[in-house]
C-alpha positions in Angstrom: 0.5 -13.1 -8.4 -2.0 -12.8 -5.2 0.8 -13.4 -2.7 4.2 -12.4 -3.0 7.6 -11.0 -1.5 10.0 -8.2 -2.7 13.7 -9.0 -2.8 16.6 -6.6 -3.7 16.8 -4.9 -7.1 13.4 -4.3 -7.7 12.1 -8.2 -7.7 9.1 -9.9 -7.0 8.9 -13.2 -6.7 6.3 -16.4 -6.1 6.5 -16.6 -1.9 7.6 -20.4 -3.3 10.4 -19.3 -5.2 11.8 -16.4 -2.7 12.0 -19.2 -0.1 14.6 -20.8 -2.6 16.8 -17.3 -2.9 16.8 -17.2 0.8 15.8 -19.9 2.4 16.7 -18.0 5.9 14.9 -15.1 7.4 11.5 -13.8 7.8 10.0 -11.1 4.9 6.8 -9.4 4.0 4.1 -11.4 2.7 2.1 -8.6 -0.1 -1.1 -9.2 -0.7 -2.2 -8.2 -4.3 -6.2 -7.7 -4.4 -6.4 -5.2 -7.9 -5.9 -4.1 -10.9 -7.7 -0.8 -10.5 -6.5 2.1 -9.3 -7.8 5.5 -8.6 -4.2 7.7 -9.6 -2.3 7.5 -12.7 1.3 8.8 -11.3 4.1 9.9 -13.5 6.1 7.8 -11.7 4.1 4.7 -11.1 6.0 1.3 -12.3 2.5 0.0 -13.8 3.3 1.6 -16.6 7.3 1.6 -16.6 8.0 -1.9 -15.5 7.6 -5.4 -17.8 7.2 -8.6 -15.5 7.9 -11.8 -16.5 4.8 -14.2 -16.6 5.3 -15.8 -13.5 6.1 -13.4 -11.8 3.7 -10.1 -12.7 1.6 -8.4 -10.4 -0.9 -7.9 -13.6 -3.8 -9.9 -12.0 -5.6 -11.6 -15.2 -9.0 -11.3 -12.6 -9.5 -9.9 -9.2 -9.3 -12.6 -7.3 -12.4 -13.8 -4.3 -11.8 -13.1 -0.8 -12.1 -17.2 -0.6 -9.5 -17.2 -3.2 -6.8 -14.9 -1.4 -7.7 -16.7 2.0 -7.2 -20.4 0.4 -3.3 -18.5 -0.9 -3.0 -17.1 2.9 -3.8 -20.6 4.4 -0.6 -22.3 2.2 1.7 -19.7 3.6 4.4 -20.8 5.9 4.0 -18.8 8.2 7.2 -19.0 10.6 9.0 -17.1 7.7 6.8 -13.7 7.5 7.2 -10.6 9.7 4.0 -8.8 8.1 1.2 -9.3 6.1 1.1 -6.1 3.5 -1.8 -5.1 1.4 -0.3 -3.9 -1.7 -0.1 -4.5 -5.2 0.2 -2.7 -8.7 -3.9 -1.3 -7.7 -5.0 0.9 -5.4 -6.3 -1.8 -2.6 -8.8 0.4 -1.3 -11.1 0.0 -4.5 -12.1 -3.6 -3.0 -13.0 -2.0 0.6 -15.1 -4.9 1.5 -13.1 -8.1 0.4 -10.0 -5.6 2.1 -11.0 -5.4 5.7 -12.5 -8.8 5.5 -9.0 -10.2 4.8 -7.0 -8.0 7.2 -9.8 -9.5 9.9 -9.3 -12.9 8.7 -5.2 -12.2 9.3 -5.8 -11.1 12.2 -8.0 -14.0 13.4 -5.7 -16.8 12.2 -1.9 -15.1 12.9 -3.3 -12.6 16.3 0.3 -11.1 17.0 0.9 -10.8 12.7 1.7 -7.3 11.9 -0.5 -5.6 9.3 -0.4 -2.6 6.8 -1.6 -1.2 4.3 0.0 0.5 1.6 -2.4 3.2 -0.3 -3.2 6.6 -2.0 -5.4 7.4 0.5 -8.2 8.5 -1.9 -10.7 5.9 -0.6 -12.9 8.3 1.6 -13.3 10.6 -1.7 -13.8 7.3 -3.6 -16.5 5.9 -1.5 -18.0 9.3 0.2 -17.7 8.0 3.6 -15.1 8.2 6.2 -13.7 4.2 5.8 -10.8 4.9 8.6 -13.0 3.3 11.4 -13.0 -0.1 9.5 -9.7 -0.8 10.0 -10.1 -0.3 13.8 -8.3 -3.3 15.4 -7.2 -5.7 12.3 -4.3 -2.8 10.6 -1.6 -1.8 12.8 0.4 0.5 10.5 -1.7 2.3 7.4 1.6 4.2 4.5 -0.2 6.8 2.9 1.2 8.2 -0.5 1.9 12.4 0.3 3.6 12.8 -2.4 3.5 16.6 -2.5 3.4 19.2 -0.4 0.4 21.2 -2.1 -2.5 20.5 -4.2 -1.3 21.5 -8.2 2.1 19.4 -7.8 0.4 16.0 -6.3 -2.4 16.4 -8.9 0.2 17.2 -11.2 2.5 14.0 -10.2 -1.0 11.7 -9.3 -3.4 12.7 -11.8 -6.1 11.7 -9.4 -9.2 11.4 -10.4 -11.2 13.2 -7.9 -9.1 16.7 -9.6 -7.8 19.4 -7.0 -10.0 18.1 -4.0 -7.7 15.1 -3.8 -5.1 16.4 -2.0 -7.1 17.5 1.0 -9.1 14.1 0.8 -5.6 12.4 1.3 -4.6 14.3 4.2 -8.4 14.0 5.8 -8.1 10.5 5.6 -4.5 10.4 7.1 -6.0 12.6 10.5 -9.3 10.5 10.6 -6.9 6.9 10.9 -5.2 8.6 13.8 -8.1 7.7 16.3 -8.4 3.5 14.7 -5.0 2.5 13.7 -1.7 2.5 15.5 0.8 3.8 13.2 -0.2 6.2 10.3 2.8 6.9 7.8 3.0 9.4 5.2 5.7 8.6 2.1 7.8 10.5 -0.2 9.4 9.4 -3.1 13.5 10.5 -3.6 14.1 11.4 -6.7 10.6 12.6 -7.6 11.0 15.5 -5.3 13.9 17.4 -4.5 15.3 18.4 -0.5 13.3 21.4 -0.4 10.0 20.1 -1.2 10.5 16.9 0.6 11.5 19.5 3.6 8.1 20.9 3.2 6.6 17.3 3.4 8.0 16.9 6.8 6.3 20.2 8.0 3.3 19.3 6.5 3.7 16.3 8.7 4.6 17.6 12.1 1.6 20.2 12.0 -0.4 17.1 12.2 1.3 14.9 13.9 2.2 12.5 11.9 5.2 10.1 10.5 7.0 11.1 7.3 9.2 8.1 5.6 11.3 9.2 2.2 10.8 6.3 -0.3 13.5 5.0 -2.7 13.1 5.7 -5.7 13.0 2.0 -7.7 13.7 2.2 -11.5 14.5 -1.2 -12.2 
């Protein structure tokens, strides 16, 4: 699936058929750009979850910027509260096609919400500093903490980019302070116990920025 919504118990569904399991209310549109991904967590559902056919976010090819706007331009769009960019890849590893979509949102749907769900590893990925290209088309940017110090997240992540990932991350986070609205740091439950989640939130509040505790989904 390119386009899709999330419904209770772990489920994703065709935007098509989650209108039919509830046809009231406004949901998240995600946008599913990759495969590819820059991390290999322990805990990632790539590797833990089977999807029916219809329904997986296992793209068979990454799909053309033409091809994900020609999805966003069937959407009915008095049903979604915000346009997400995340799918069982990292979304940063298609920069370019990534923040000419969130433009193109934000040139057809102005007042849509946007975010972007990622490891924050792109900076590291693509040697730059990429936080100023999401000035004024991403409003709220959830970056994956996922530990307090460097061993345990590349111990959990398995990054690519070894012990220097961690710092990467939390670079990233500071430099989309100055371009985007609402940064967001996440924690799994579950994966980490109260303490370390505790130190999380320190980590956090040094900087200045949001800490959100994820469920944990297993199904």
């Amino acid at each position: 699936m390119i386009v899709y919504a999330t419904h209770k118990g772990g489920k994703y569904l065709p935007l098509e058929e989650s209108l039919r399991v509830q046809p009231e209310g406004r949901r998240n549109l995600y946008v599913n750009l990759t495969n590819r991904c820059n991390c290999s967590c322990v805990f990632c559902l790539r590797t833990m979850k089977k999807m029916a056919e219809e329904s997986t976010l296992w793209l068979k090819e990454e799909p053309s910027a033409e091809e994900v706007k020609a999805e966003l331009d069937r959407v009915p769009w008095e049903y979604i509260r915000e346009v997400v960019f995340c799918g069982f890849g990292e979304p940063t590893q298609r920069q370019e096609v990534l923040t000419e979509l969130l433009r193109y949102v934000k040139e057809k749907h102005p007042g849509m919400p946007t975010r972007l769900n990622t490891n924050g590893l792109g900076e590291l990925e693509y040697g730059r500093e990429i936080a100023a290209d999401f000035e004024g088309i991403l409003d709220t940017v959830s970056i994956s903490l996922n530990a307090s110090n460097a061993e345990r997240y590349l111990e959990l992540t398995r990054a690519k980019y070894g012990m220097a990932s961690f710092e990467g991350m939390l670079a990233f986070a500071e430099h989309c302070k100055k371009y985007i609205p609402h940064v967001v740091l996440t924690v799994v439950d579950q994966v980490e116990n109260a303490d370390e989640i505790a130190r999380c939130r320190e980590i956090c509040k040094e900087r200045g920025l949001t800490l959100r505790v994820r469920e944990y989904e297993d199904s």
